[in-house]
MARKOLRO-872986 format. One record per residue: residue number from 0; x negated, y, z of N, C-alpha, C, O in turn. Coordinates in steps of 0.2 Angstrom, whole numbers. Atoms other than C-alpha are relative to their C-alpha. Example, Ala and Ser with C-alpha at 12.3 -4.5 7.8 and 13.67 -1.06 7.14 Angstrom:
2
{site 0 {-4 -6 0} {-62 -22 39} {-4 6 0} {-9 5 3}},
{site 1 {4 -6 -1} {-68 -5 36} {4 5 3} {1 11 4}},
***
This chain:
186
{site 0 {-3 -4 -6} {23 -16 487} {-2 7 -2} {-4 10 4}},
{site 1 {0 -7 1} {20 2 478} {6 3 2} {12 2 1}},
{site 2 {-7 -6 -2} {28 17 485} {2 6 -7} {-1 11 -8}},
{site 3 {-2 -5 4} {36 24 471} {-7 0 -7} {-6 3 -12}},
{site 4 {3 2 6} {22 20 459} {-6 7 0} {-9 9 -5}},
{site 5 {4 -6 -3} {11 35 469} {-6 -3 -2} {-10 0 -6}},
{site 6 {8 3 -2} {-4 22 471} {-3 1 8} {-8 -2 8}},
{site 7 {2 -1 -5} {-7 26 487} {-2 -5 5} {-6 -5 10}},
{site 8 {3 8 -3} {-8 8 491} {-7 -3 -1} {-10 -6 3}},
{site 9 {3 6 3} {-20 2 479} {-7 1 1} {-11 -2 -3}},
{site 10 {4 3 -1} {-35 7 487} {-1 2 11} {2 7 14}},
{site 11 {-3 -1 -8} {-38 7 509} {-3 7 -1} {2 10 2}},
{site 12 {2 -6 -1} {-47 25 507} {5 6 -1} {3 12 0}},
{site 13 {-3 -7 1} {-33 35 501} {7 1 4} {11 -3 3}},
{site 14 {-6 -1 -4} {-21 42 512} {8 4 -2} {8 10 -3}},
{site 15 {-7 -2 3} {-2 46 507} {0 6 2} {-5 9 4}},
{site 16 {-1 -7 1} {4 63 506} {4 -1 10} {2 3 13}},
{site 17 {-1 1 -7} {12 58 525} {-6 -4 4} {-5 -6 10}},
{site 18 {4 0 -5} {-4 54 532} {-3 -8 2} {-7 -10 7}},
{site 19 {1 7 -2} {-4 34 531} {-4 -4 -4} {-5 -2 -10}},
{site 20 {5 4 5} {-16 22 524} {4 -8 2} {5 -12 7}},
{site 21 {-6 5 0} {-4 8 518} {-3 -7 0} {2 -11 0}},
{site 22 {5 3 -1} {-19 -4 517} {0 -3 4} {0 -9 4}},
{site 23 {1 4 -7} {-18 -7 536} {6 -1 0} {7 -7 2}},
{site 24 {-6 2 -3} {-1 -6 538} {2 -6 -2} {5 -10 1}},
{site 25 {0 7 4} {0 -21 525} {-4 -6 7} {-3 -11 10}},
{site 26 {4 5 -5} {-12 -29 537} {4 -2 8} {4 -8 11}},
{site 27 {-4 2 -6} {-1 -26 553} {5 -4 -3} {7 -8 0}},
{site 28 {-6 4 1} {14 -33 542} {-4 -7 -1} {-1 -11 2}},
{site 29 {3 9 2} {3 -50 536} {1 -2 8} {5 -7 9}},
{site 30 {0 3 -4} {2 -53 555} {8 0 6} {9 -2 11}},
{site 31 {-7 0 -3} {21 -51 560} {4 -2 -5} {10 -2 -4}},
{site 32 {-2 6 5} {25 -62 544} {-3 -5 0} {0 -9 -4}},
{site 33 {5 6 -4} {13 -75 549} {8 -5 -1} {11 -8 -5}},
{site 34 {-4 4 -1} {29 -82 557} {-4 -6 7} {-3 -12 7}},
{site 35 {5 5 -3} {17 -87 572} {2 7 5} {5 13 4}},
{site 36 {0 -5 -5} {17 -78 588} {-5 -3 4} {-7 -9 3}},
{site 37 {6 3 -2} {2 -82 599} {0 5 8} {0 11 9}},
{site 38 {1 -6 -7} {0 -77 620} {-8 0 3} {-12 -4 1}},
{site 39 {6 2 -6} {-14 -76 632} {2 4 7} {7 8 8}},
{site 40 {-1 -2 -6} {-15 -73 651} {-5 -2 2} {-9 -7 1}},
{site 41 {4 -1 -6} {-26 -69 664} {1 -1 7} {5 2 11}},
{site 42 {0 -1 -7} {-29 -76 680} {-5 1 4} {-10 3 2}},
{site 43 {6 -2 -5} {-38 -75 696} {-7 -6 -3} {-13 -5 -1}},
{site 44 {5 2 1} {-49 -88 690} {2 -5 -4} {2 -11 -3}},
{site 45 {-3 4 6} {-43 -94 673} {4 6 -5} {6 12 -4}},
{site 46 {-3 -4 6} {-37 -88 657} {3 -6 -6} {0 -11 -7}},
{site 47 {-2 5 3} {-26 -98 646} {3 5 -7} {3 11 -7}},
{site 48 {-2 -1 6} {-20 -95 628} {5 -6 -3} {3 -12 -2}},
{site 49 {-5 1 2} {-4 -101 619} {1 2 -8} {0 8 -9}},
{site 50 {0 -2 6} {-1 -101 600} {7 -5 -2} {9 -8 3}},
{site 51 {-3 2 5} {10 -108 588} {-4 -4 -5} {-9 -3 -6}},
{site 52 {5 4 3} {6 -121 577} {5 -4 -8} {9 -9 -8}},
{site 53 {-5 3 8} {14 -123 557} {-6 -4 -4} {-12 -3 -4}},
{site 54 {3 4 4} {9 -134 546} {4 2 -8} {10 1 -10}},
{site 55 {-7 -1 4} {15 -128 530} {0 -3 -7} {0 0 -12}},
{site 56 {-2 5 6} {15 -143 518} {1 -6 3} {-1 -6 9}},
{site 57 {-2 5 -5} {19 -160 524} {-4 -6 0} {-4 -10 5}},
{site 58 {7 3 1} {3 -168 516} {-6 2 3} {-11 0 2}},
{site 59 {6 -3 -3} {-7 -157 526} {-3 -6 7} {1 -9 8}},
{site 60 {2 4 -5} {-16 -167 540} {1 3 7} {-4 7 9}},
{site 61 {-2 -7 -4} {-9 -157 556} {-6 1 6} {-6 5 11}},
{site 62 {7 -2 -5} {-26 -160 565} {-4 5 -3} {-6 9 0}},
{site 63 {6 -6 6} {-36 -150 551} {3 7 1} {-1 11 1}},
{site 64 {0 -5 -3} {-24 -135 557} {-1 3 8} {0 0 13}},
{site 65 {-2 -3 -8} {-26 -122 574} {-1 7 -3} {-4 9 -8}},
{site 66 {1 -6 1} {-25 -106 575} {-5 3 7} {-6 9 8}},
{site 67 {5 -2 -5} {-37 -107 591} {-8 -4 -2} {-9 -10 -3}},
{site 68 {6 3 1} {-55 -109 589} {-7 3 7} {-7 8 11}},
{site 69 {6 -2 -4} {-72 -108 600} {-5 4 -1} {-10 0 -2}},
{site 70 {4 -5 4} {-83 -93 596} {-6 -3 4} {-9 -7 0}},
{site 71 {5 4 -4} {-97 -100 611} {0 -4 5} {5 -3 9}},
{site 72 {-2 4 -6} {-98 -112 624} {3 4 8} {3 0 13}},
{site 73 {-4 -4 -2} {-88 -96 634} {3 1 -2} {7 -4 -2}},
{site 74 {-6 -3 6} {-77 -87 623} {1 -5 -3} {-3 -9 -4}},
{site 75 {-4 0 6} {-63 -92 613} {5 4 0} {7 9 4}},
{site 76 {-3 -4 4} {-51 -85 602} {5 -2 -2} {4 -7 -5}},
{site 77 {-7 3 4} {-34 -88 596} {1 6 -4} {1 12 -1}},
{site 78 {-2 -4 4} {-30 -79 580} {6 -2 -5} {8 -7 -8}},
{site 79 {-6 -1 3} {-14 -73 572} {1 2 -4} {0 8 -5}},
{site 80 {0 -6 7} {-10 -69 555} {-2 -5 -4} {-3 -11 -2}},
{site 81 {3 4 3} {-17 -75 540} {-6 -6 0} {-11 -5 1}},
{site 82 {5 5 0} {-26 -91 538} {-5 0 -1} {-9 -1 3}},
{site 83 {5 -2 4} {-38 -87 527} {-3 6 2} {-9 5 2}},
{site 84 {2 -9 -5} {-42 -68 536} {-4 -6 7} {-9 -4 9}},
{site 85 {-2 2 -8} {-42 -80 553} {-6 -5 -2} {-9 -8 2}},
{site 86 {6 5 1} {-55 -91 546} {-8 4 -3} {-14 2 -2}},
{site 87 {4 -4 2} {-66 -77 538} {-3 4 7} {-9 5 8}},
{site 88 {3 -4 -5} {-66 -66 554} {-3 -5 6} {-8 -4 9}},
{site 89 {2 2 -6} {-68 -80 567} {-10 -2 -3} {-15 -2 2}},
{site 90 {7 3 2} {-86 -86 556} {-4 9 2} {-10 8 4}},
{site 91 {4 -6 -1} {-91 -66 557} {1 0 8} {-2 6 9}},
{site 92 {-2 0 -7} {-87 -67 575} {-6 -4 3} {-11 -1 4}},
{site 93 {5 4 0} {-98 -82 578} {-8 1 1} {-12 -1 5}},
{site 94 {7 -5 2} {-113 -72 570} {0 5 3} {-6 6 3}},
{site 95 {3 -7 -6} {-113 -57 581} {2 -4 5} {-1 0 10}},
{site 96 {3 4 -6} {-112 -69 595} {-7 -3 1} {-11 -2 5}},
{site 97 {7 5 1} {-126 -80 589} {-6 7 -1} {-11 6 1}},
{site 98 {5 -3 1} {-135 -65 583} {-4 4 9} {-9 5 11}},
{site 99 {1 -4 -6} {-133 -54 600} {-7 -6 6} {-12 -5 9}},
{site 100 {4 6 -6} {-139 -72 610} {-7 0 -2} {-12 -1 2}},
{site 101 {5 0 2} {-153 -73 597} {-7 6 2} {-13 5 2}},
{site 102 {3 -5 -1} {-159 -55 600} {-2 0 8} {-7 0 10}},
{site 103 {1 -2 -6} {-155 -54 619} {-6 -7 5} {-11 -6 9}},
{site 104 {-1 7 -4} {-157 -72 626} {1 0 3} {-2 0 9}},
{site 105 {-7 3 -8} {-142 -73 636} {6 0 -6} {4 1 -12}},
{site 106 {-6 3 3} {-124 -76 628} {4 7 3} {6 10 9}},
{site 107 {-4 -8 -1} {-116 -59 625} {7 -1 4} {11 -6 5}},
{site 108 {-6 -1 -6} {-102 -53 637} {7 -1 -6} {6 -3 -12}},
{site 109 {-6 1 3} {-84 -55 631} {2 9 -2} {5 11 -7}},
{site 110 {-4 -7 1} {-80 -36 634} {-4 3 -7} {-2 7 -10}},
{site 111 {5 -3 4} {-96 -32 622} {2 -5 -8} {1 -3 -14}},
{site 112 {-1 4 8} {-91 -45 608} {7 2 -1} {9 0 -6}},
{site 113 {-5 -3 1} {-74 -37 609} {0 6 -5} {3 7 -11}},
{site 114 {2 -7 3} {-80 -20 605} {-3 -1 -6} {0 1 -11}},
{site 115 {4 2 7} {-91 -26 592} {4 -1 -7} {3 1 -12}},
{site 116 {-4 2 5} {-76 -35 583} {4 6 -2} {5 7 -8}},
{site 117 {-1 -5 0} {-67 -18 586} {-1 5 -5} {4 7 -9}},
{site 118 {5 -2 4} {-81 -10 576} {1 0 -7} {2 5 -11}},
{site 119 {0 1 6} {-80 -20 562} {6 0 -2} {7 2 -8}},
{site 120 {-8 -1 -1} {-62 -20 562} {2 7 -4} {6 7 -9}},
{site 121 {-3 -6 -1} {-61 -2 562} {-5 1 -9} {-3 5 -13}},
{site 122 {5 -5 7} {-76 1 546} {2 -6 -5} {-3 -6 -9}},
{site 123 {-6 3 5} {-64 -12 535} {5 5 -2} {8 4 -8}},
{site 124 {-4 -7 0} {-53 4 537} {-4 6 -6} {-1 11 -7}},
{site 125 {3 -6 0} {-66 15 530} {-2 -1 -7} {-4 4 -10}},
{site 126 {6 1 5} {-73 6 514} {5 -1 -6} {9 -5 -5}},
{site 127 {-5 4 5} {-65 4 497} {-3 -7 -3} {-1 -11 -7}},
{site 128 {1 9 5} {-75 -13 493} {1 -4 6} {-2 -10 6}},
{site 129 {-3 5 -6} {-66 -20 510} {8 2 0} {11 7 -2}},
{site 130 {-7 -2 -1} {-50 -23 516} {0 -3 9} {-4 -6 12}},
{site 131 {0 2 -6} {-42 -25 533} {0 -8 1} {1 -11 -4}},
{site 132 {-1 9 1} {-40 -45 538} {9 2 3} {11 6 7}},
{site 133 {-7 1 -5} {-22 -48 543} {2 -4 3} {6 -8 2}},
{site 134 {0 4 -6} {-26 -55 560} {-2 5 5} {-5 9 5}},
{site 135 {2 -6 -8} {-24 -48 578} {-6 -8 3} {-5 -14 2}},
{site 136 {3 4 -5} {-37 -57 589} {-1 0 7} {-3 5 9}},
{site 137 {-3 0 -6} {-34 -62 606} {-8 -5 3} {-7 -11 4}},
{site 138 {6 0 -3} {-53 -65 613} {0 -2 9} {1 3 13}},
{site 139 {0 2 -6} {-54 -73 631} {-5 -6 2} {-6 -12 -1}},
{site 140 {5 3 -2} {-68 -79 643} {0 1 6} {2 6 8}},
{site 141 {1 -1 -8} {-73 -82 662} {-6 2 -2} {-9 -2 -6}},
{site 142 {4 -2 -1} {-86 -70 662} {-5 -1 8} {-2 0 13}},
{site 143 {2 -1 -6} {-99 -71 676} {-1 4 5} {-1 3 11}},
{site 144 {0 -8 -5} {-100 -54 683} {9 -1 0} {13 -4 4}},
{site 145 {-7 -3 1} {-82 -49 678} {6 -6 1} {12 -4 1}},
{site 146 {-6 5 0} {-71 -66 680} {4 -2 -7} {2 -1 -13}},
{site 147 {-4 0 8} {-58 -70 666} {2 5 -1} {6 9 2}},
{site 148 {-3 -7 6} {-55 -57 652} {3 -4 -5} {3 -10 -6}},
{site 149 {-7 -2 7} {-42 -54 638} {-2 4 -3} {-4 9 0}},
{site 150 {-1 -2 2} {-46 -47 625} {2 3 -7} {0 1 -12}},
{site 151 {-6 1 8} {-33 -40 609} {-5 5 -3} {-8 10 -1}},
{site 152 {2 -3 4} {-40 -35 596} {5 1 -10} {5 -4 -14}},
{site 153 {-3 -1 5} {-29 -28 580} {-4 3 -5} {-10 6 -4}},
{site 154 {4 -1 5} {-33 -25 561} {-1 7 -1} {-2 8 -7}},
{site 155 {1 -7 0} {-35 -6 564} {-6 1 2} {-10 6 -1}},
{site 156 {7 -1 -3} {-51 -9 576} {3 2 7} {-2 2 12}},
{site 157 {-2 0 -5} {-42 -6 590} {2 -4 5} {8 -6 6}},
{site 158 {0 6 -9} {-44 -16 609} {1 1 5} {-2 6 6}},
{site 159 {-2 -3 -7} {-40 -14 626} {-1 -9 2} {-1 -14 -1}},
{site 160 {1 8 -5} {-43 -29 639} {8 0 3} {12 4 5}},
{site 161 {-7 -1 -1} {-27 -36 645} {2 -4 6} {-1 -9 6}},
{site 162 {-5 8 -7} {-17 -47 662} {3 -4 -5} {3 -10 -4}},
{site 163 {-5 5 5} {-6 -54 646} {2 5 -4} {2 11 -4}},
{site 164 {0 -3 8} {-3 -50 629} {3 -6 -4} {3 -12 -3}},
{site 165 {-5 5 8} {6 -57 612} {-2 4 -6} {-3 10 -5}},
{site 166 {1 -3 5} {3 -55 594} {5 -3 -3} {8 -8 -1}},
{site 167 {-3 4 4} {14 -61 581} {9 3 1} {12 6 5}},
{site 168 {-8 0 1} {32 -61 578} {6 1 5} {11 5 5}},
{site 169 {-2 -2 -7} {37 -62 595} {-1 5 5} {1 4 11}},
{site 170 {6 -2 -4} {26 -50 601} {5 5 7} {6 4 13}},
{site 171 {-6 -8 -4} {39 -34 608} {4 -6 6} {4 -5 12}},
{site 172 {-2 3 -5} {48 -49 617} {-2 -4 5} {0 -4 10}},
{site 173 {4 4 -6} {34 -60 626} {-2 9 4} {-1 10 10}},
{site 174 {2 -6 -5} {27 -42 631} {5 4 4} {3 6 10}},
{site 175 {-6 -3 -6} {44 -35 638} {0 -6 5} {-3 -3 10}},
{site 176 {2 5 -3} {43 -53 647} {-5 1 4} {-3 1 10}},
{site 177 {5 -2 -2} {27 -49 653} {0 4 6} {0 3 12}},
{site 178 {-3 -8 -2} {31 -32 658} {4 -1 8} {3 1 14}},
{site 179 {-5 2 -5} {44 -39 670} {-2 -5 6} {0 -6 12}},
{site 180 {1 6 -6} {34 -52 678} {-6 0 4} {-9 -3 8}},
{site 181 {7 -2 -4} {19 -43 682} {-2 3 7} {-7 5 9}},
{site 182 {3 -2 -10} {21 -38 700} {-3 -1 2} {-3 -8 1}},
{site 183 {5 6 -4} {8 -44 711} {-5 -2 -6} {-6 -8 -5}},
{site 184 {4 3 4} {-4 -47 696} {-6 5 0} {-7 11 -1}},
{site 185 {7 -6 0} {-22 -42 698} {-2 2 -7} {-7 6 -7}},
***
């Protein structure tokens, strides 16, 4: 995928003569060629998640795939995009839960393991011996202080907390959906 044989792709550190680092944007395309769309939703006292579920050989054992996993016995996470990115960031996810818990002794917040992920998100962006993953993640937990959160997190480093959110293929459409149905929604 070179532009013109510039190179401005072939490492995440150099930025085009327009200003872009074509490194990430490959990363938002891996997660909107997935071919997966994935939602989450916030309620007054619940939070649910919805993904898509491809199996893509016919020998594969369709229990052995998800694209939802358990980060602690609070959090989980539904991630979209790459398989392989979606299995490396949830295990880094994991360990800054387990490490924060081990450090703190209590079981990090969701809005704080968001940010964290954010973090590391964003200095994938920064390093030429990294790349970005090409996975949005969609972070969600009943907190005890705060009740149930949303958390989106994209391969930029970029997160905001959400009532309802989509990543994937579908995204522009569940979220106009959304958009429409959110009256009345705390």
């Amino acid at each position: 995928m070179s532009r013109g044989g510039a190179g401005y792709d072939r490492h995440i550190t150099i930025f085009s003569p327009q200003g872009r680092l074509y490194q990430v944007e490959y990363a938002f395309n891996a997660v909107k060629t997935s071919g997966l769309t994935s939602v989450a939703l916030r309620g007054k006292d619940s939070c649910v998640v919805v993904g898509q579920k491809r199996v893509p050989d016919k020998l594969i054992d369709a229990s052995s795939v998800s694209n939802i996993y358990k980060i602690t016995p609070k959090i989980g996470c539904i991630m979209t995009g790459k398989y392989a990115d979606a299995k490396a960031a949830v295990e880094r996810i994991r360990q800054e839960a387990f490490k924060f818990q081990f450090e703190n002794g209590f079981q990090i917040p969701v809005g704080h393991l968001a940010k964290r992920c954010a973090d590391l998100s964003q200095v994938f962006t920064q390093h030429a011996r990294m790349r970005a993953f090409g996975v949005e993640t969609i972070l969600v937990s009943i907190d005890d202080v705060d009740g149930p959160q949303v958390f989106k997190i994209d391969p930029a480093g970029q997160f905001f907390g959400y009532k309802a959110c989509a990543s994937g293929v579908k995204m522009e459409a569940a979220q106009n959906y959304f958009e429409k149905k959110s009256e009345g929604w705390n």
